[in-house]
C-alpha positions, 0 to 999 in steps of 0.5 A, spaced: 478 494 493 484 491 492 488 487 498 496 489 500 501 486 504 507 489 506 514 485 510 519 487 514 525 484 517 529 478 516 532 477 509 525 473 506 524 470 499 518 472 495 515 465 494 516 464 502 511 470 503 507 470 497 506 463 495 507 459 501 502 461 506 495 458 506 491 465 505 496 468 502 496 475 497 496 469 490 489 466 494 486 473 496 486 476 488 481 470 487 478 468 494 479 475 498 475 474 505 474 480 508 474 485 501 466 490 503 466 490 495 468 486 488 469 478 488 476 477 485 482 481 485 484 480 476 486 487 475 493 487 474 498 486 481 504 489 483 511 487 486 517 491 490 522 490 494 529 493 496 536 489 494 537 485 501 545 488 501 546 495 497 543 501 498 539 502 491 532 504 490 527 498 490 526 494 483 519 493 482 514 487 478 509 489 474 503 486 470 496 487 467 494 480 468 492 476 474 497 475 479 495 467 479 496 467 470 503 470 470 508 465 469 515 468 471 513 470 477 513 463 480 520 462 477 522 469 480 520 469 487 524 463 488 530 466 486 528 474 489 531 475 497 529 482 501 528 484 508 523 489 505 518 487 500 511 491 497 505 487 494 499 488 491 493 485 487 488 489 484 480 490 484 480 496 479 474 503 479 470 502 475 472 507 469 479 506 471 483 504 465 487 497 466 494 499 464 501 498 467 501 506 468 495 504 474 499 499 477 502 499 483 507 500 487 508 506 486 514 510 486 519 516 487 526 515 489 527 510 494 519 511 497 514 505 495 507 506 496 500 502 496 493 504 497 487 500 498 481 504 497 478 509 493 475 517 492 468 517 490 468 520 484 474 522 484 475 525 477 468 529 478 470 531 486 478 532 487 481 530 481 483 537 480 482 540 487 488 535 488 492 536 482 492 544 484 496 543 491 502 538 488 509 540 487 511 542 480 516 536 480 509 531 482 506 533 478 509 532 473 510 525 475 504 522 475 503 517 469 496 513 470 489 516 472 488 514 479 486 516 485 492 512 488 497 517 484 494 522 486 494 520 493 502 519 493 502 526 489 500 529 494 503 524 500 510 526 497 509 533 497 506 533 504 514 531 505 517 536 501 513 542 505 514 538 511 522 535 509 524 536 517 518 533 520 517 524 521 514 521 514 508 519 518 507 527 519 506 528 512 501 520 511 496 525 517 497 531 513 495 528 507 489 524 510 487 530 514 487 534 508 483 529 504 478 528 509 476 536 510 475 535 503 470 530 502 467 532 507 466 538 504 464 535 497 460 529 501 463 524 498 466 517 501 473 516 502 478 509 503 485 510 505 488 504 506 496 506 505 503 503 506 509 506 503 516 505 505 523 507 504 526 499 505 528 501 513 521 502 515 513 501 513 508 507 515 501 505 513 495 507 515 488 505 516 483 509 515 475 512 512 471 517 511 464 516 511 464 509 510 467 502 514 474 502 514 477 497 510 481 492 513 488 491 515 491 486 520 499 487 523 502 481 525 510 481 529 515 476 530 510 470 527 514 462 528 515 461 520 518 470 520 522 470 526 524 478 527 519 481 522 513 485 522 507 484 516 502 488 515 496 485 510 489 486 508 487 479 511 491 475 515 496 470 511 495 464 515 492 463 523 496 467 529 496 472 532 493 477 528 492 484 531 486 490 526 490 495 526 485 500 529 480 505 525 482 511 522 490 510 525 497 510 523 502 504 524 509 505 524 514 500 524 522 501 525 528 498 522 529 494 529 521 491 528 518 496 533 511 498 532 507 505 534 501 506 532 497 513 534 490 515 532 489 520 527 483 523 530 
């Protein structure tokens, strides 16, 4: 089921958010507490974040081996600061290839993006259902074999449809869409998801036909002053709020939070 983490905020080392806290994403890849399926989280990780100073796209670390056996990223995370940083460990699908192709984060232009969660049988239900709906130039990126992919695929043609409308308008659109569709197929749907531009994060917490994944906020915290994080399980004790079921949560560049159900 994959667990997520997303921070925004003042300029924050990757060890300070990754390593330091007591249940922190490294601790949750092998001793998740809230996942509703799989034990461990072994299937490769993923690492963005946005340059703290210069307006460039984002720099992203990835790798196929489980984030505790990877020797650089302890080194790197003490040297890497960044007001905006994207995490991820991953539990993968059954039948879904263990490749750097199907890791995240994904990426398009400045836009990161994460997903928690699955469409069940994906490859015999919407895979192509999905595929026929995106911009040629969507298309034409997606690289691995997920679910997740897709999803993003179809998230960034929503915004091209709708370039005049918010992002959180394209992240409803996009879920509603998918929820019309399992419904019509019978199948159950996660989608969890967090994406951003380095001056905002949008995520969603959300299900159909089955329990919604977990997915906590938390906002000016003692040790993360004037940030926000969103995560799968909380890193460490305080005052956590669940985000609330079949929603959207927004966080803007001065922290402030907005959430709106989708339904």
């Amino acid at each position: 089921m994959c667990r997520l983490l997303a921070y925004l905020g003042s300029p924050v080392s990757l060890e300070h958010i990754l390593y330091k806290p007591e249940h922190s994403l490294i601790v949750q890849s092998y001793q998740p507490r809230e996942m509703n399926s799989g034990v461990v989280n072994a299937d490769g990780f993923g690492m963005g974040w946005y340059h703290t100073h210069k307006d460039t796209a984002p720099y992203i670390y990835k790798n196929t081996l489980p984030i505790w056996n990877d020797i650089n990223l302890p080194h790197l995370s003490r040297y890497v600061e960044s007001s905006c940083v994207l995490g991820y460990v991953r539990s993968a699908t059954i039948g879904q290839a263990l490749d750097f192709a199907n890791c995240q984060p994904f990426n398009h232009e400045n836009w990161l993006f994460l997903h928690n969660g699955f469409i069940e049988n994906f490859r015999q239900t919407l895979h192509r259902r999905i595929r026929s709906t995106l911009a040629p130039e969507f298309y034409d990126k997606i690289y691995g074999s997920t679910d997740s992919e897709h999803l993003f695929a179809l998230l960034l043609s929503q915004r091209q449809i709708n370039k005049h409308r918010p992002p959180e308008y394209a992240l409803r659109t996009t879920l509603l869409g998918i929820a019309e569709l399992a419904k019509r197929h019978q199948i159950k749907v996660l989608a969890n998801i967090i994406f951003s531009d380095g001056k905002r994060l949008i995520a969603s917490r959300f299900a159909i036909g089955a329990a919604n994944p977990s997915l906590y906020w938390i906002r000016d915290e003692l040790n993360f002053p004037n940030s926000v994080i969103i995560a799968s399980e909380p890193l460490f004790p305080g005052n956590w709020n669940p985000c609330p079921e079949n929603s959207i949560i927004s966080v803007g560049e001065d922290c402030d939070i907005k959430i709106e159900q989708i339904y």
